[in-house]
C-alpha positions, 0 to 999 in steps of 0.5 A, spaced: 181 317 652 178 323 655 170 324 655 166 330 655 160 331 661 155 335 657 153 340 662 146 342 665 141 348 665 139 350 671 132 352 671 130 359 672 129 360 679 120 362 681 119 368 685 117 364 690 122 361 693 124 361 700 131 362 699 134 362 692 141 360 690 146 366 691 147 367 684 139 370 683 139 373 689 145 377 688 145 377 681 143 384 679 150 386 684 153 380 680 152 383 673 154 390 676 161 388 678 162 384 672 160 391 668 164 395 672 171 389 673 177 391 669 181 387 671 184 380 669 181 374 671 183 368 671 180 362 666 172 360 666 172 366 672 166 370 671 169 376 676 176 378 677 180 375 684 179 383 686 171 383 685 169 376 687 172 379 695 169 386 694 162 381 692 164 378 699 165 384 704 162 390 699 163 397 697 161 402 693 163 402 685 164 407 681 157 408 678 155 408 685 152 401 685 152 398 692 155 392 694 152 389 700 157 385 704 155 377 705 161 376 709 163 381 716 170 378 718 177 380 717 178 382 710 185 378 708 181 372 710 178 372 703 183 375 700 187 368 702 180 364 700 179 367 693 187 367 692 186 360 693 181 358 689 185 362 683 191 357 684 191 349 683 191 348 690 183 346 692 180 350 698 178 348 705 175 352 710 175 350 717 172 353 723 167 352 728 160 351 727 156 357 725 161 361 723 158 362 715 162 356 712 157 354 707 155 361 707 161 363 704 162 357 701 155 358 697 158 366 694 165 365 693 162 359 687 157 364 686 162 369 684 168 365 682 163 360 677 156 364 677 152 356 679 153 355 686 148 348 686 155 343 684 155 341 691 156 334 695 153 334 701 157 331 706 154 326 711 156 319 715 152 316 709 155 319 703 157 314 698 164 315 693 158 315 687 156 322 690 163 324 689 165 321 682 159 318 678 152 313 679 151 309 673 143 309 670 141 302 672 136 301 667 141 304 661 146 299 665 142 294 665 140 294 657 147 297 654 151 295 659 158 300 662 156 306 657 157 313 656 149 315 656 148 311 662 154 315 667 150 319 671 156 324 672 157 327 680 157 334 682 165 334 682 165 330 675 160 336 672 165 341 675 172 339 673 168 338 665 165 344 665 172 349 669 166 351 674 167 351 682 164 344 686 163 345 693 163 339 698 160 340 705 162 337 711 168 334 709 169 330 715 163 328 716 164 323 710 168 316 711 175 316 710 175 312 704 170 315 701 173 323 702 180 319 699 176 319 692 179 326 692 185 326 692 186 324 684 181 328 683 185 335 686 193 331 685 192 329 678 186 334 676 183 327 672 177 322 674 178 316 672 173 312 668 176 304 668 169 301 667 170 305 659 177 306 659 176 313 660 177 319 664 175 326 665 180 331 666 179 338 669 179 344 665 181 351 666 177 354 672 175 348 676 176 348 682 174 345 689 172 349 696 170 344 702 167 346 709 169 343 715 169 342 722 172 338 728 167 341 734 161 335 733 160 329 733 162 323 727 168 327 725 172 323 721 180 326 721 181 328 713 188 323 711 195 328 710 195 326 703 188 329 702 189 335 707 197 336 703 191 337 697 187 344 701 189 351 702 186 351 709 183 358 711 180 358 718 174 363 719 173 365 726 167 367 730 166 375 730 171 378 733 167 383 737 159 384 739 158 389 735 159 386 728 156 380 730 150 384 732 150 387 725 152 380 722 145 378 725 141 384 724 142 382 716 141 376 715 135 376 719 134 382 715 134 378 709 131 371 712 126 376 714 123 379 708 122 372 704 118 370 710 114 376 711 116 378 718 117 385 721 123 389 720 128 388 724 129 395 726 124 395 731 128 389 735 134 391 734 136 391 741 133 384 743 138 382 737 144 385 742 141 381 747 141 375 745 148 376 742 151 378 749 147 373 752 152 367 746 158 371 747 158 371 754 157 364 755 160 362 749 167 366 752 166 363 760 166 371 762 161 377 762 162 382 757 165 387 763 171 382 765 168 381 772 164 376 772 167 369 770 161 364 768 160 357 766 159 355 759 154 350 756 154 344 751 153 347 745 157 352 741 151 359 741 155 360 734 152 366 730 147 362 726 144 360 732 143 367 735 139 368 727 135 363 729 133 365 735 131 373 733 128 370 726 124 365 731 122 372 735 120 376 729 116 371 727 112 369 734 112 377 734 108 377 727 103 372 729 102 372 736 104 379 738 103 386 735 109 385 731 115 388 736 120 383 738 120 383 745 124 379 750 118 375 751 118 373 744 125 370 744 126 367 751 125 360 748 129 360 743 134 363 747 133 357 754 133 352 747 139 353 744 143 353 751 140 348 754 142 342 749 144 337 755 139 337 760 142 334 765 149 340 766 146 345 761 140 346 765 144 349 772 149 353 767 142 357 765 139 357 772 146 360 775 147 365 769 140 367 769 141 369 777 148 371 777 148 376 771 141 377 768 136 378 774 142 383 776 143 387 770 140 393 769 134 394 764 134 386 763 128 385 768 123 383 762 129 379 760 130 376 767 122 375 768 121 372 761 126 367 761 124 365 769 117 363 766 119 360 760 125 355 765 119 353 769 
C-alpha cells in the first residue's frame, strides 16, 4: 500500500553563508517572475516552462524587474532541458567537465520546485540506500521494519512530495546501484518490500542527473536506464567572448561573498586566461596560424573562474588590490600542468612559441617564466 514521506522544512539560510542555495540567492528574481508569470504551469511548478528558461538566460520583465542570466549558451538548450522536465521522461545533461552541469542543474531545481537541496551526490562509493532509503538502525533494532524507522532518500522525499531530485555525477555510481533508477523513472514507484509498501510519485516529480565521460571511473549508464533520460548536451562556450562573460560573472559573484575586489579592474587578465584554456584547449592559437599541443586536463571554463578568483584574492591580500598577470601565473601553470611528465614541455613550448611572441603579453610571459622555475 502507498506510504506518505513527511516532507522537511529547510532551515532559513544565514546571511553568512558562503554560497547560499539558488533558491535564496536568486529568491527575489524568483518571487518577481512568479508575480509577473501568467502562463500555465505544469502541477506542483512554481514557474511556468517559459519563466523557468527566462530565470536561466535573463530578461527584463515587464515591471522592469531584470533577470540576470545564470546560463550563457544557446537558448534551445534550455528550452529542450525545462521541456524535458515538464514531461514523464527524467533529465540527463551531459557534457564535459566545467561546462555548468550542476550549476544548471542546482537552478532549474530551484526554479521548477523552489529547494534545489534533494540531491544524491554521485560518487564510487555511493550505496543504493543513497538512492531509494536508510533505515534508523536504533529504531530498527528496537521495532523492527517500520514506517518511523525509514529514513526516506533524497529521491524517495522528491517522488512523495512532486519536487524535482538532482543526482550528480551518475556514471561516477556503480552500475548496479545507478539500476536503482530505472523502477524509479519506468514506473514512477519505489517499492518498499521490507513493509509491503511503496511510495508512488505525484504530480511534479522529477529527476535531473549530470554526467560526463572525459574523467577517470566512469561507469557506462545501462541502455535501460539511458532509454529513462532525455539527453541534452551542454557544450563549451561557443566563442572568447561569451566565456569571458561567463567568467567575468561568476567571478563577479563568488567575489562579492569573499570580500575580493571587482572584477572590473581585471577584466583583461580574465580575457588572458581565457585565450590561453581555449587556445590550448582548441590545439590552434586564436588567430588559426599557430597549431599548438594540448595538455592532460580539460582547462573547462570552472577552471579559468578558479584561476581569476584565486588571482583576485592574491591581488586583495598581497598586492594592491588589481589583478595582474602575476597574481594568476600560478594558477594558470597549475591547471595546465596536471601531468608533469607530458604537460610540463606542452607549457614550456606554448609559452615560448606564442606568449613570449605576442604583444602586450610580456608581464604575462615574465610571470609565468618565473613562476615555471
Amino acid at each position: 500500500m502507498p506510504v506518505s514521506v513527511e516532507p522537511t522544512t529547510a532551515p532559513s539560510t544565514p546571511a553568512e553563508v558562503l554560497r547560499p542555495h539558488a533558491e535564496d540567492a536568486f529568491g527575489a528574481e524568483l518571487a518577481a517572475l512568479a508575480v509577473q508569470d501568467d502562463r500555465p504551469r505544469p502541477a506542483r511548478w512554481r514557474l511556468s516552462p517559459w519563466a523557468v528558461a527566462t530565470y536561466l538566460l535573463g530578461g527584463t520583465l515587464p515591471d522592469g524587474t531584470v533577470i540576470t542570466p545564470k546560463y550563457v549558451g544557446p537558448r534551445r538548450v534550455v528550452e529542450v532541458a525545462v521541456s524535458t522536465l515538464a514531461t514523464d521522461r527524467a533529465l540527463l545533461l551531459l557534457g564535459v567537465p566545467g561546462t555548468a552541469k550542476t550549476w544548471v542543474s542546482e537552478h532549474l531545481a530551484a526554479a521548477v520546485s523552489g529547494d534545489s537541496t534533494l540531491l544524491v551526490q554521485g560518487t564510487a562509493g555511493t550505496p543504493e540506500e543513497a538512492i531509494r532509503y536508510g533505515w534508523n538502525y536504533a529504531q530498527l533494532l528496537a521495532r523492527g521494519p517500520s514506517r518511523e524507522a525509514l529514513v526516506p532518500s533524497p529521491v524517495m522525499r522528491a517522488m512523495a512530495e512532486g519536487m524535482t531530485a538532482r543526482v550528480e555525477e551518475l556514471t561516477r555510481i556503480p552500475a548496479d546501484v545507478q539500476d536503482t533508477l530505472i523502477t524509479v523513472l519506468s514506473e514512477k514507484t519505489l517499492p518498499i518490500p521490507e513493509l509491503g509498501q511503496e511510495v508512488q510519485a505525484v504530480g511534479g516529480f522529477n529527476l535531473i542527473a549530470t554526467a560526463n565521460d572525459r574523467d577517470r571511473g566512469v561507469n557506462e549508464l545501462s541502455s535501460a536506464l539511458r532509454r529513462r533520460f532525455n539527453t541534452v548536451v551542454l557544450p563549451l562556450p561557443e566563442s572568447a567572448e561569451a566565456e569571458v562573460e561567463i567568467v567575468t560573472r561568476r567571478v563577479d559573484q563568488i567575489g562579492r561573498s569573499l570580500d575580493l575586489p571587482p572584477v572590473p579592474v581585471g577584466v583583461d587578465e580574465i580575457r588572458r586566461v581565457v585565450t590561453v584554456f581555449r587556445e590550448l584547449r582548441d590545439g590552434l592559437t586564436s588567430d588559426g596560424r599557430t597549431k599548438v599541443k594540448s595538455p592532460s586536463g580539460t582547462l573547462s571554463t570552472a577552471e579559468a573562474i578558479s584561476v581569476v578568483t584565486g588571482g583576485l584574492a592574491l591581488s586583495a591580500h598581497f598586492g594592491d588590490g588589481v589583478l595582474r598577470p602575476g597574481d594568476i601565473a600560478a594558477g594558470v601553470l597549475g591547471a595546465v600542468v596536471r601531468d608533469p611528465a607530458t604537460d610540463r614541455v606542452v607549457w614550456q613550448e606554448y609559452l615560448e612559441t606564442v606568449v613570449r611572441e605576442r604583444e602586450g603579453w610580456q608581464d604575462f610571459y615574465r610571470a609565468c617564466r618565473e613562476i615555471s622555475a
